[in-house]
BAGUVO-810910 format. One record per atom (N, C-alpha, C): x, y, z; residue in three letters; residue number from 1. Coordinates in steps of 0.02 Angstrom, whole numbers. Layout:
# residues N
- X;Y;Z;Ala;NUM;
...
//
This chain:
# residues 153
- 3803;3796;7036;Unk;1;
- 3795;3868;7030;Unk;1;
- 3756;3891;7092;Unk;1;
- 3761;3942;7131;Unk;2;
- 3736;3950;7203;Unk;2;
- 3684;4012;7161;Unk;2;
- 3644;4037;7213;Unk;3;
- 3563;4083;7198;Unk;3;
- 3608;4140;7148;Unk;3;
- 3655;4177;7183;Unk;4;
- 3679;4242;7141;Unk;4;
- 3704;4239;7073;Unk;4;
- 3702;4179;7031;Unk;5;
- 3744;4167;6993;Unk;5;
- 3679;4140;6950;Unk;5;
- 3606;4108;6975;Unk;6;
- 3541;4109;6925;Unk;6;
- 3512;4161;6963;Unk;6;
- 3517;4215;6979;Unk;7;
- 3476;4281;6971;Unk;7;
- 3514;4326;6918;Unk;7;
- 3595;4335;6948;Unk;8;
- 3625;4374;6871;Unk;8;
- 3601;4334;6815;Unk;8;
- 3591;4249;6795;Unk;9;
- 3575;4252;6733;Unk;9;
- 3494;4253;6720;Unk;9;
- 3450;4253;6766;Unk;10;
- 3409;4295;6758;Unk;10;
- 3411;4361;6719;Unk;10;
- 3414;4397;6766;Unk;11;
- 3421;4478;6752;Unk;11;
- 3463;4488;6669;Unk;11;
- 3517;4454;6655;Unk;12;
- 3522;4449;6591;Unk;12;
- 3494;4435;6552;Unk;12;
- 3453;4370;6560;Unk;13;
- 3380;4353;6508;Unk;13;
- 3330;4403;6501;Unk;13;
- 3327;4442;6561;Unk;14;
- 3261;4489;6576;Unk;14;
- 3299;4547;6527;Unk;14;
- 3351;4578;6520;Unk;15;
- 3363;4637;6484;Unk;15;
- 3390;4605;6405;Unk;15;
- 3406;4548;6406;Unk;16;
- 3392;4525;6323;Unk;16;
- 3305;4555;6296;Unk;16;
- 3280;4511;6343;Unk;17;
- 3204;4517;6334;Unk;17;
- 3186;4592;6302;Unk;17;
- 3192;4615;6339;Unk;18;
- 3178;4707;6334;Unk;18;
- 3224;4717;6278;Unk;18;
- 3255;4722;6259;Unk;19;
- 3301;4735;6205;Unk;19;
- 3280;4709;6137;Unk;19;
- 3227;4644;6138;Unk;20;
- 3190;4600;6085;Unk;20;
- 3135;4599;6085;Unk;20;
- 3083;4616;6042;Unk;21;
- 3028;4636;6075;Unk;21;
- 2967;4548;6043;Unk;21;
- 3004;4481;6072;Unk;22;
- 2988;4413;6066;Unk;22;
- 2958;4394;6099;Unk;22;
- 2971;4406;6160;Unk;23;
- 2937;4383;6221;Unk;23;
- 2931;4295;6205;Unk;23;
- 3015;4274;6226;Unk;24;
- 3021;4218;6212;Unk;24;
- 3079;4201;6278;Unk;24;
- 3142;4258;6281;Unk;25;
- 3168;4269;6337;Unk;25;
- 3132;4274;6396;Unk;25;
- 3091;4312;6409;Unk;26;
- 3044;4338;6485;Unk;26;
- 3051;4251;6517;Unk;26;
- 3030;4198;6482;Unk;27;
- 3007;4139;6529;Unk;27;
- 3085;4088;6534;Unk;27;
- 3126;4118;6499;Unk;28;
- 3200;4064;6507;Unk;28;
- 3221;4119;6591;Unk;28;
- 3218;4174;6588;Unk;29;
- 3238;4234;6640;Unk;29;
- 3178;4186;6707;Unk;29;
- 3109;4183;6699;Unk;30;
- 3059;4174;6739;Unk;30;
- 3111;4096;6774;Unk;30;
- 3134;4041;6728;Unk;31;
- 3145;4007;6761;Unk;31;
- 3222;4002;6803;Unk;31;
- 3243;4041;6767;Unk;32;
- 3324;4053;6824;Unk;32;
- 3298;4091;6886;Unk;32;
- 3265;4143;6883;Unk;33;
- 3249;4150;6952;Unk;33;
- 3207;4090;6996;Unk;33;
- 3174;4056;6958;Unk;34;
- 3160;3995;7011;Unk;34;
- 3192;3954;7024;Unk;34;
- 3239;3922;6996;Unk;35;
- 3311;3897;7019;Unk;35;
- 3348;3933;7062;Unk;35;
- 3358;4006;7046;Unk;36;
- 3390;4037;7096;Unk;36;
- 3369;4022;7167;Unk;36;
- 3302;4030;7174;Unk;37;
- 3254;4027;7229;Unk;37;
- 3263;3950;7262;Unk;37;
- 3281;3910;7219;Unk;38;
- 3280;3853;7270;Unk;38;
- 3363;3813;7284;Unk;38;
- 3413;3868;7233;Unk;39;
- 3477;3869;7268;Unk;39;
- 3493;3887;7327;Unk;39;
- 3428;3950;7344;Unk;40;
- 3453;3978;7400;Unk;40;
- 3423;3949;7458;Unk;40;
- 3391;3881;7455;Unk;41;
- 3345;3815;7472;Unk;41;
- 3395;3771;7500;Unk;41;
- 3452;3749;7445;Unk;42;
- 3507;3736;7463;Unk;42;
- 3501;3671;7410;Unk;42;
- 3467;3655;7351;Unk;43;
- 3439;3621;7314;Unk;43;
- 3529;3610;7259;Unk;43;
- 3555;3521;7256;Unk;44;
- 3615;3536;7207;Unk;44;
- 3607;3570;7157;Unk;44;
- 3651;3542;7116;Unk;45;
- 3649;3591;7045;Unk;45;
- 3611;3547;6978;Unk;45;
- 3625;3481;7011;Unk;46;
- 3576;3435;6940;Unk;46;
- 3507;3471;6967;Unk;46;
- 3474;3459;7038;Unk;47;
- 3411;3501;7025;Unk;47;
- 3388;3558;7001;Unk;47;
- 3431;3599;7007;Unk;48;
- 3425;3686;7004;Unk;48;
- 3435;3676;6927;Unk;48;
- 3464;3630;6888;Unk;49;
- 3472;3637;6785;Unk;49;
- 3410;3582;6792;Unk;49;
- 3364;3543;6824;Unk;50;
- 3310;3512;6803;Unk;50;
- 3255;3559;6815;Unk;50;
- 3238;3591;6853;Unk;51;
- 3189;3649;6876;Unk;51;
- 3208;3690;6826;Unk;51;
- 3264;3737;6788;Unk;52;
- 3251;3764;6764;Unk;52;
- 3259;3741;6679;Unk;52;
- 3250;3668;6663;Unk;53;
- 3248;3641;6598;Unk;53;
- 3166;3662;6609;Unk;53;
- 3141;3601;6646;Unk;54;
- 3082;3593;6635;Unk;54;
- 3007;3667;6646;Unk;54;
- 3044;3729;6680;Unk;55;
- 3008;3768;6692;Unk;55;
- 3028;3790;6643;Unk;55;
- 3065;3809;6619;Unk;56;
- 3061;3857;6570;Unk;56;
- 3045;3838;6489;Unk;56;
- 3041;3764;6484;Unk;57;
- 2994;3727;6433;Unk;57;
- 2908;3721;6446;Unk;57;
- 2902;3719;6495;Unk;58;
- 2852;3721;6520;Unk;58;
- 2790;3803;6504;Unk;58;
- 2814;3843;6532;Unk;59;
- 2819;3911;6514;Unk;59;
- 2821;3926;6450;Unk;59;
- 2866;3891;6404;Unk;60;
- 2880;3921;6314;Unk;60;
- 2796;3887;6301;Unk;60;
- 2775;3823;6332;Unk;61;
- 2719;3793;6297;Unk;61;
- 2667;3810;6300;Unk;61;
- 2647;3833;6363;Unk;62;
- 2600;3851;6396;Unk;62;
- 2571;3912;6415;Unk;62;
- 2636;3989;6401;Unk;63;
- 2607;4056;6409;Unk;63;
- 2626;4071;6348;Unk;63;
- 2668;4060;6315;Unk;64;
- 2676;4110;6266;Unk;64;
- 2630;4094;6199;Unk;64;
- 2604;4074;6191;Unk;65;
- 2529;4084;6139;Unk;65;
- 2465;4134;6174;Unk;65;
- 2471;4140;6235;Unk;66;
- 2427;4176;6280;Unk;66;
- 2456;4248;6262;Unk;66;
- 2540;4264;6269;Unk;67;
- 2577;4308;6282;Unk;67;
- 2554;4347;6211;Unk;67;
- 2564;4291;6154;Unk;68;
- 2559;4331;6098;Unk;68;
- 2491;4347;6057;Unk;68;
- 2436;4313;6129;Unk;69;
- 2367;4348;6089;Unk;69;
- 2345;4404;6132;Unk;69;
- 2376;4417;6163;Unk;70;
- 2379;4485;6216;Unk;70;
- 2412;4547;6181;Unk;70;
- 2468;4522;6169;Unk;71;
- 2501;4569;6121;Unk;71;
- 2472;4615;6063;Unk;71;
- 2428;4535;6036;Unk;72;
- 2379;4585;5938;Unk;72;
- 2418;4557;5901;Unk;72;
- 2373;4528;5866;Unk;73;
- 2407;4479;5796;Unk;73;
- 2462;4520;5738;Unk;73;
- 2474;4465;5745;Unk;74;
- 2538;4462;5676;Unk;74;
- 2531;4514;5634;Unk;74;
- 2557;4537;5591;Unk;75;
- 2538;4550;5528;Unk;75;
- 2519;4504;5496;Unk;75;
- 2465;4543;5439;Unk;76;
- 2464;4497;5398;Unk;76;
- 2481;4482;5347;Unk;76;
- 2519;4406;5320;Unk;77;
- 2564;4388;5282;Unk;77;
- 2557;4408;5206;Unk;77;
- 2590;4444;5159;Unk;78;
- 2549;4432;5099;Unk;78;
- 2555;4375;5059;Unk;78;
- 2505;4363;5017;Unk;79;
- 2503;4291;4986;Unk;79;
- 2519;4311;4904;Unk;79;
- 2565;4281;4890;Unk;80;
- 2585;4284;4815;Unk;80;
- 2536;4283;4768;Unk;80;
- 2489;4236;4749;Unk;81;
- 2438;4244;4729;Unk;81;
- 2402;4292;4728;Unk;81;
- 2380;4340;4770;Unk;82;
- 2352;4387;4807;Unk;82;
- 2383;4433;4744;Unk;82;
- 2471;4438;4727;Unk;83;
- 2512;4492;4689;Unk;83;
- 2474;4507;4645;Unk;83;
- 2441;4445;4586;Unk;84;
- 2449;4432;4504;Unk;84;
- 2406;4481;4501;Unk;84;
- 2422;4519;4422;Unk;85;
- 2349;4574;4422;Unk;85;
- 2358;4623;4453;Unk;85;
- 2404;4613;4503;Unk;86;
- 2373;4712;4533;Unk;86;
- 2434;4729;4508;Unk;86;
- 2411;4804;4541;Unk;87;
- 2441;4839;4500;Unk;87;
- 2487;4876;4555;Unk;87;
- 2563;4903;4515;Unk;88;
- 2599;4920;4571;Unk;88;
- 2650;4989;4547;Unk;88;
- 2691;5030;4589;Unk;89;
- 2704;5091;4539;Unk;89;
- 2793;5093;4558;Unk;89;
- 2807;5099;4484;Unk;90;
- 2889;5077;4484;Unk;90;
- 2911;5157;4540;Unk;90;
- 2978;5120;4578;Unk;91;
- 3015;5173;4633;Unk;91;
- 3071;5175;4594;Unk;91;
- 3109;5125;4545;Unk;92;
- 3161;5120;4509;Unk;92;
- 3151;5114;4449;Unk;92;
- 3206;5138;4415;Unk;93;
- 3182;5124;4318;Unk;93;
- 3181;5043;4326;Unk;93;
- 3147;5001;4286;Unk;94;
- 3173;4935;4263;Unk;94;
- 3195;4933;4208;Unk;94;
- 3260;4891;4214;Unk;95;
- 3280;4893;4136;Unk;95;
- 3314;4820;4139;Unk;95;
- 3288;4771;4123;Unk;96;
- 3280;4685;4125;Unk;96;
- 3375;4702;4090;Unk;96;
- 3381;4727;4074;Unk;97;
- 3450;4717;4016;Unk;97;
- 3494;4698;4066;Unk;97;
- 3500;4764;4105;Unk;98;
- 3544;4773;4174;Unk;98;
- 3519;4742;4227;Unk;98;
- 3451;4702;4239;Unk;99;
- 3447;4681;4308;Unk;99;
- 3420;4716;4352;Unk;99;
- 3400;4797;4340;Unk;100;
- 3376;4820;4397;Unk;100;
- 3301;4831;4388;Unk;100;
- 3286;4866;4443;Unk;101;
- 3202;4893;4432;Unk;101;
- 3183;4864;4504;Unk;101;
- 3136;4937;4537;Unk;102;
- 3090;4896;4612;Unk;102;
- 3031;4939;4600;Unk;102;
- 2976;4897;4633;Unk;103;
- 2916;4925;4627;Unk;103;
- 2875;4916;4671;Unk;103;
- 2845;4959;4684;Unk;104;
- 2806;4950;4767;Unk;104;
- 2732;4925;4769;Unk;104;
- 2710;4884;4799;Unk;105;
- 2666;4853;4803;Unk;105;
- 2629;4851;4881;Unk;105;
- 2576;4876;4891;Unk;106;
- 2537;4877;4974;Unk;106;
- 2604;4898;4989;Unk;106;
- 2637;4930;4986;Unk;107;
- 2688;4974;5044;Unk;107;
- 2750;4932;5047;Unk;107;
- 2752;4876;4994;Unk;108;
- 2797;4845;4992;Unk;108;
- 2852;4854;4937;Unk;108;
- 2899;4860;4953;Unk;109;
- 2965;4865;4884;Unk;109;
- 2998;4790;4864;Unk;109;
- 2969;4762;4810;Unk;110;
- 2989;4717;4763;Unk;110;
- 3056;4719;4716;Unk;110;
- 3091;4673;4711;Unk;111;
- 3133;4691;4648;Unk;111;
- 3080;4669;4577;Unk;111;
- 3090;4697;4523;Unk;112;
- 3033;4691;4464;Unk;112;
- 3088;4693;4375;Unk;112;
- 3073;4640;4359;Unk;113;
- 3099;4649;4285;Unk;113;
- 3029;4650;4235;Unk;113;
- 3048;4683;4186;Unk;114;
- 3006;4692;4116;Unk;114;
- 2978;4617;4101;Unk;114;
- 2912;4592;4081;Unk;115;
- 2911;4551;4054;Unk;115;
- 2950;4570;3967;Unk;115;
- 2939;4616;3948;Unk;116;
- 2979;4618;3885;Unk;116;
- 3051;4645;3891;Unk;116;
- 3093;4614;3890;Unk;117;
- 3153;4620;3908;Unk;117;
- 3190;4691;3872;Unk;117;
- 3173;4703;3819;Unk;118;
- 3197;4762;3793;Unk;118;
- 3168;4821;3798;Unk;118;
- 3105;4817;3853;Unk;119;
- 3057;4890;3865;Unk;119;
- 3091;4914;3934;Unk;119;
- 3106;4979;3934;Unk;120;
- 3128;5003;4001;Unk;120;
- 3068;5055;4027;Unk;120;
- 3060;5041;4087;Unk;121;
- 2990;5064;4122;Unk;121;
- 3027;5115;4166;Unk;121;
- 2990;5190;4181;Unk;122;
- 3030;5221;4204;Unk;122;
- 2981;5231;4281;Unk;122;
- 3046;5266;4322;Unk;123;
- 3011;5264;4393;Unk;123;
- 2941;5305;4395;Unk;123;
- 2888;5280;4426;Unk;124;
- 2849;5331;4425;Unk;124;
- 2780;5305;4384;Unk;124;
- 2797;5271;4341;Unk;125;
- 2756;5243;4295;Unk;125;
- 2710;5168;4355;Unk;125;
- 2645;5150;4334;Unk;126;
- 2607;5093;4343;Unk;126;
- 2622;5025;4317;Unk;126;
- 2613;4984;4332;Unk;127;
- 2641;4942;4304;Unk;127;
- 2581;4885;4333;Unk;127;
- 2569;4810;4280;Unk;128;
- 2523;4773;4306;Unk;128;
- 2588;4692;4318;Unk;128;
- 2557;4673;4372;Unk;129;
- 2605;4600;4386;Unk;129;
- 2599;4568;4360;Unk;129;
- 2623;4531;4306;Unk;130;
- 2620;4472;4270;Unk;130;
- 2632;4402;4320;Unk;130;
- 2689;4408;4343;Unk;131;
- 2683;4343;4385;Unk;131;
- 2765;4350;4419;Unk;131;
- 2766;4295;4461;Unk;132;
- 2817;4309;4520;Unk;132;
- 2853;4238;4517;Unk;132;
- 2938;4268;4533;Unk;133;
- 2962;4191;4512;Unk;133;
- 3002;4224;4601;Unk;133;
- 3011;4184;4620;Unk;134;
- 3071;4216;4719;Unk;134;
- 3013;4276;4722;Unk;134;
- 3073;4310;4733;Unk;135;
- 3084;4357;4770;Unk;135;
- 3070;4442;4713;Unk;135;
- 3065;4400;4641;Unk;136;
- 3059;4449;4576;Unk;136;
- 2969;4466;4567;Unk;136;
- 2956;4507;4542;Unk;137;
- 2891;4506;4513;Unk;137;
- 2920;4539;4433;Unk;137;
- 2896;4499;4381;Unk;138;
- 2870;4515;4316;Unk;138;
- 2828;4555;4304;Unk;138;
- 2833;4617;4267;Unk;139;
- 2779;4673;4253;Unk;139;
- 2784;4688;4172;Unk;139;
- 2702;4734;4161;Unk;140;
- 2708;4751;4102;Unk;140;
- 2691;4821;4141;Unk;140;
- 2700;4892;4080;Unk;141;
- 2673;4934;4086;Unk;141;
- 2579;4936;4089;Unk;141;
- 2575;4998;4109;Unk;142;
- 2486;5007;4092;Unk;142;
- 2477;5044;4045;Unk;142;
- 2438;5003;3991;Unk;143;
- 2427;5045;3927;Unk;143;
- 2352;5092;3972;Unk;143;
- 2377;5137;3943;Unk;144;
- 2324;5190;3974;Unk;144;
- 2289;5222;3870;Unk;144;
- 2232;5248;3881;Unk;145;
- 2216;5282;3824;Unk;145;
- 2241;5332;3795;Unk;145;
- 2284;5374;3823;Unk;146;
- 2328;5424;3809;Unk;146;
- 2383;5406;3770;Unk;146;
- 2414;5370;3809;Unk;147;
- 2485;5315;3761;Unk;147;
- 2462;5309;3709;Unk;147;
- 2401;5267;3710;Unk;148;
- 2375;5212;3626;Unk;148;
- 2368;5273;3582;Unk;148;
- 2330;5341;3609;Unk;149;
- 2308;5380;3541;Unk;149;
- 2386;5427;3545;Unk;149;
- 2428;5428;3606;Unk;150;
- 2489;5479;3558;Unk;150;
- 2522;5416;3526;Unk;150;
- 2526;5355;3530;Unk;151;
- 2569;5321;3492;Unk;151;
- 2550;5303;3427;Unk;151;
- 2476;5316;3410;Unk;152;
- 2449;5308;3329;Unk;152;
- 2439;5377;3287;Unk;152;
- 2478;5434;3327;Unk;153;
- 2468;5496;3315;Unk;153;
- 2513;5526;3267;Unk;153;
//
């Protein structure tokens, strides 16, 4: 492959890059242009694919943990455990019969079935997490004091 042929695939890595916001491309792009650079050296082609194996492994090991504490950390992950107990407010009816129901949690939308399979919880309502099996969370309603005294009323 002669210089013009690892700078275009440069420049292609470089606008993947920009298009992904990984910053995992930038250093495969960093090392075709240095291959390019020493095609135009006059360097064969086994060297010009060893320079740019090893630079651009080199580079994944060595900047990009730098790259991504520059950037600002991750989010942070939520921990399932973390779910049980709180409390979260249905966006969908649940109705365990049919399978549906979602409920939002820290800004998150869950799919959610009834722990009692024949209670349908309507959107809008609170709900406390019983426990999480995938990708589901188990809920009961929140008995609030209002419920208990219109329901003995």
């Amino acid at each position: 492959m002669n210089y013009v042929g690892w700078m275009i695939f440069g420049v292609v890595l470089l606008v993947i890059e920009i298009l992904t916001p990984t910053f995992f491309f930038l250093w495969f792009s960093i090392a075709a242009f240095l291959s390019g650079i020493l095609a135009m050296f006059g360097l064969n082609l086994g060297w010009q694919v060893s320079v740019f194996a090893v630079a651009s492994t080199l580079l994944v090991i060595f900047t990009r943990p730098i790259a991504k504490k520059i950037m600002g950390e991750a989010p942070r992950k939520v921990y399932v455990e973390e779910l049980k107990n709180g409390v979260a407010t249905v966006v969908q009816d649940i109705d365990s019969s049919k399978g549906t129901g979602i409920v939002k949690i820290s800004g998150e939308n869950w799919r959610a079935l009834s722990v009692d399979p024949k209670k349908v919880i309507k959107k809008g309502e609170e709900v406390v997490i019983e426990r999480i099996e995938g990708t589901t969370v188990y809920v009961r309603p929140i008995e609030t004091e209002a419920k208990k005294e219109g329901e003995e009323i």
